[in-house]
MARSEBA-111242 format. One record per residue (C-alpha): x negated, y, z. Coordinates in steps of 0.02 Angstrom, whole numbers, padded with zeros to 5 digits, always signed. Layout:
BEGIN
XYZ/...
% end
This chain:
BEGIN
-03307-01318-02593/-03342-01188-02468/-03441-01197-02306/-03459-01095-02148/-03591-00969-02227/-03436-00907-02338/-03335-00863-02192/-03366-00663-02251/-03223-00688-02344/-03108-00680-02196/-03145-00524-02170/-03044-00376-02227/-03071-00322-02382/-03202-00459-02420/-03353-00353-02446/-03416-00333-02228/-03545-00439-02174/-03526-00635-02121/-03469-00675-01942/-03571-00659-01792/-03591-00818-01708/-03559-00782-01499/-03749-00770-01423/-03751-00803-01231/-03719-00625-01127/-03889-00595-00998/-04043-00487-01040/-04161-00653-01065/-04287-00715-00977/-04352-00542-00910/-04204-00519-00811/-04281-00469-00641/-04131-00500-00558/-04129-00672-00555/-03974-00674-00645/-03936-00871-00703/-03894-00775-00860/-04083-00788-00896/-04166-00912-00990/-04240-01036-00900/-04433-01014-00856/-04543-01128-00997/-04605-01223-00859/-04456-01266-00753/-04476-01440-00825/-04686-01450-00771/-04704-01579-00638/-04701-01466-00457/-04906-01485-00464/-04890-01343-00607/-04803-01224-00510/-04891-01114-00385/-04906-01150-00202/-04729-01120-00113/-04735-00985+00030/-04650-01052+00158/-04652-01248+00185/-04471-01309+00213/-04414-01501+00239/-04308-01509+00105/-04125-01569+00134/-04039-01723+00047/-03872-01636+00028/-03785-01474+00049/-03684-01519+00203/-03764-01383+00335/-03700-01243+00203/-03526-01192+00213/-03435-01050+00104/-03289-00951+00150/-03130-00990+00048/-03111-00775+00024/-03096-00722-00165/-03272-00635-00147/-03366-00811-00053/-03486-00779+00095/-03621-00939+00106/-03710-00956+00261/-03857-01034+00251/-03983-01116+00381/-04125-01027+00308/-04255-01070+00298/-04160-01198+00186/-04211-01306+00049/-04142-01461-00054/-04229-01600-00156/-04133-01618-00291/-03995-01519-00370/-03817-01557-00319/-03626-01492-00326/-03497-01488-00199/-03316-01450-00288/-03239-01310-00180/-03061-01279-00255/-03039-01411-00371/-02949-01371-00532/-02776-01423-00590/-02833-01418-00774/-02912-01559-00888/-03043-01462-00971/-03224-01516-00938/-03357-01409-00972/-03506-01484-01088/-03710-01465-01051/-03709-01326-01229/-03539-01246-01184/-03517-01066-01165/-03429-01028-01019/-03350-00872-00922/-03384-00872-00736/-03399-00753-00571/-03550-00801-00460/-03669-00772-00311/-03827-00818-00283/-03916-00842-00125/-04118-00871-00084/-04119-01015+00025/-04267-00974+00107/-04179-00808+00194/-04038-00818+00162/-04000-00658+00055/-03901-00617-00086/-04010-00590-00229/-03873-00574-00375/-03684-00569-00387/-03569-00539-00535/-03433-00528-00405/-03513-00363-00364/-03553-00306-00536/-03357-00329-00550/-03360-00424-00706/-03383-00576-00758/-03527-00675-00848/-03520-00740-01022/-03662-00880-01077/-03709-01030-01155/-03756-01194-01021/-03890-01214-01128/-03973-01017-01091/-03965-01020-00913/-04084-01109-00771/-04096-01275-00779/-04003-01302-00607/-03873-01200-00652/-03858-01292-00817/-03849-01447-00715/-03749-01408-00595/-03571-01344-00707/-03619-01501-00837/-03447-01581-00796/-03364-01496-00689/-03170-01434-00736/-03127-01239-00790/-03051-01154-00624/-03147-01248-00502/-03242-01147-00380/-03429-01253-00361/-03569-01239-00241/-03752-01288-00333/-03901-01305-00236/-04052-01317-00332/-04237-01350-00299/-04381-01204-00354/-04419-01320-00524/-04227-01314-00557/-04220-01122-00517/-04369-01009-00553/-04524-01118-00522/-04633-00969-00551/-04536-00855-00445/-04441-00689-00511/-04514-00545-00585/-04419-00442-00439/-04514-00538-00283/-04341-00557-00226/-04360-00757-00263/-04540-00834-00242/-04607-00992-00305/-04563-01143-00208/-04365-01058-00150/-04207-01170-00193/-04062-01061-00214/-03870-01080-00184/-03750-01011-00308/-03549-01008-00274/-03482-00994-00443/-03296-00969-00493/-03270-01063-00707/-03154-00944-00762/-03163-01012-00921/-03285-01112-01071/-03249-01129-01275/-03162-01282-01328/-03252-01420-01469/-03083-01445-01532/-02910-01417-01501/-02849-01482-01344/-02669-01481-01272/-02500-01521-01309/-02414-01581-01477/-02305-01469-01571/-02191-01524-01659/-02199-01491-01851/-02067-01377-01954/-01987-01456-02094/-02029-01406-02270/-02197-01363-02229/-02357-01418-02278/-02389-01571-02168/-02575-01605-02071/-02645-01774-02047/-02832-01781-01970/-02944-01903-02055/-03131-01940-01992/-03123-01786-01878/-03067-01647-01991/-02884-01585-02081/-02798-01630-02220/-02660-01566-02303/-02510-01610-02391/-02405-01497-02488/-02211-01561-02486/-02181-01600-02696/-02073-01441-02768/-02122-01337-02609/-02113-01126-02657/-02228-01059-02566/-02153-00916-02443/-02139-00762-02472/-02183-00693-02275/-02318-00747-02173/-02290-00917-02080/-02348-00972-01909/-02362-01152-01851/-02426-01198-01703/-02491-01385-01720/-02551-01399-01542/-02543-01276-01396/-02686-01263-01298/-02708-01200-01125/-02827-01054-01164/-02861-00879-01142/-02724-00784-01262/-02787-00703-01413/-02764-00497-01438/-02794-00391-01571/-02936-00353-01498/-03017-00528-01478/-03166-00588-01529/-03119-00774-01576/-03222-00928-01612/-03150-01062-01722/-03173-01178-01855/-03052-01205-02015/-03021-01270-02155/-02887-01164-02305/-02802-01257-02460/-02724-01141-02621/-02515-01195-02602/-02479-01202-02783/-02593-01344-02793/-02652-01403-02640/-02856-01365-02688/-02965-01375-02536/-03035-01181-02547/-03134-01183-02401/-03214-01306-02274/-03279-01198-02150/-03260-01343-02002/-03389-01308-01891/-03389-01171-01737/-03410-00984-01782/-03355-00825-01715/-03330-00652-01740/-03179-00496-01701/-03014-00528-01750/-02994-00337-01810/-03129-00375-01946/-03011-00523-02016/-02909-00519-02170/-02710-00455-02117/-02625-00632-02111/-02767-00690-01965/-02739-00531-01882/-02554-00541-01881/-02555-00736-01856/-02658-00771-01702/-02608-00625-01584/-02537-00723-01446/-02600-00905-01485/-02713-00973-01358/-02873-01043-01341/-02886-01227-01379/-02759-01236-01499/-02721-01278-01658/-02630-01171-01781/-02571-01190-01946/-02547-00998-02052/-02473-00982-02215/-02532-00830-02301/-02441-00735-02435/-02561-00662-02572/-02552-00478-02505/-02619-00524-02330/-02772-00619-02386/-02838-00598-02566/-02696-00529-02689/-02843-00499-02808/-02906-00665-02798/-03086-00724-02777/-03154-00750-02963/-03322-00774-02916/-03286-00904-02786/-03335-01099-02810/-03187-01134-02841/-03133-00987-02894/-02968-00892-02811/-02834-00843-02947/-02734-00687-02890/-02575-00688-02830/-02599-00862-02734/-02531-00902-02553/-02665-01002-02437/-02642-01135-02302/-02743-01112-02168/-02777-01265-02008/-02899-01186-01882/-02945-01239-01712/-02951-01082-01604/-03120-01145-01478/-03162-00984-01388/-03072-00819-01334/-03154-00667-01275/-03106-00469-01252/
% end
């Protein structure tokens, strides 16, 4: 039986290195912009006694009802400054139609701006970079990390966040000092998926059939079945996600059975991504178009995968065999 650490096999040709798992997009903790792409600072959970003396002394609201934000594509906050806030909170501003949630580890896509609530300014803005951020909840400020946990993909949010939520120690640009609460208006564009989410599809006949048991695929091959001779596409549930193209860079998880005999040949169920173009032909040819959050079954004659077969696999691959492929497409980027 296979696991995720054989997933080299996917790609073309069999002999390039394994998968590259998505890392959160920001230059780390160094990041003297203040970016919430940056890790948080090591002591943004220290009790406030650890963190040096604020500048300016500010009363510290209970809420964020004396900010308002402009409802333009590119937001405008104005803010009483010298502002401050106690604890962090989120005000939805455009409330999405979708059902997606985003988790406190999931990797989302977003447009933001940041403002110092002590002045006022702007002290970062992907909006004006003119593209968007990519990273992990679980690599950015704690506040910020906070402040998505739960919140639906296409909302537009306000956060306000205390200094020991934001960057207790202050930023390696002056531009945010210690004891500062910031204000970020942040569009989710989008976030990965933990499984597939959406709407049923409903099977073909005479195809292998897909029943989940205690979280994860099983197959059935229909008795007498001949494999086919083309590639096969079934979608098993359509999710609502970004599109895939052939130039992607996907994360899923999957699971692949030999047809002839209906052999589990790989159990690679657990989240892992790389680029599409490094995939073996039937991939490439079979998830151009499916979206995000869904779940696809491919069948995959011999010539687009492995016609030579995979002797040295556990189990072994015999040549000239189709595969059956279930995978959960979690994450599209590119």
């Amino acid at each position: 039986m296979h696991t995720a650490r054989n997933l080299r096999r996917l790609l073309l040709g069999a002999t390039a290195t394994a998968l590259v798992a998505l890392t959160a997009c920001g230059s780390g903790s160094a990041d003297p912009s203040g970016s919430p792409s940056a890790e948080p600072s090591t002591s943004a959970s220290a009790s406030p006694s650890a963190s040096p003396t604020p500048t300016t002394t500010i009363t510290p609201s209970a809420d964020l009802s004396d900010v308002s934000v402009s409802d333009a594509d590119v937001p405008v906050v104005k803010v009483p400054a010298p502002w401050g806030i106690a604890t962090t909170q989120t005000e939805v501003l455009r409330e999405s139609t979708g059902s997606q949630v985003l988790a406190e580890d999931s990797t989302v896509t977003v447009n933001y701006v940041g403002y110092n609530g002590t002045d006022g300014s702007v002290f970062d803005s992907s909006f004006e970079r003119g593209e968007p951020s990519v990273f992990s909840l679980k690599s950015v400020v704690t506040g910020f990390g906070k402040g998505l946990t739960g919140q639906k993909v296409g909302s537009r949010v306000l956060i306000g966040m205390p200094s020991e939520d934001g960057y207790p120690q202050g930023s390696a640009d002056g531009k945010i000092k210690p004891g500062d609460s910031l204000l970020f208006v942040v569009d989710i564009i989008a976030a990965n998926f933990t499984e597939a989410s959406g709407e049923a599809v409903e099977p073909v006949a005479g195809l292998p059939t897909v029943t989940m048991t205690d979280g994860k695929p099983e197959l059935a091959i229909p008795a007498g079945a001949t494999a086919p001779a083309d590639l096969v596409v079934a979608p098993l549930i359509k999710g609502a996600g970004t599109a895939i193209t052939a130039a992607s860079t996907i994360e899923v998880k999957y699971r692949s059975w030999v047809f002839g005999d209906g052999q589990l040949f790989e159990d690679a169920w657990a989240a892992q991504a790389g680029s599409l173009a490094g995939l073996i032909d039937g991939w490439q040819e079979g998830l151009v178009g499916q979206t995000a959050g869904s779940r696809v079954m491919l069948v995959v004659p011999p010539a687009m995968a492995y016609p030579d077969g995979q002797p040295k696999s556990n189990p072994p691959l015999e040549a000239g065999q189709t595969l059956v492929y279930v995978i959960d497409i979690l994450d599209v980027q590119g």
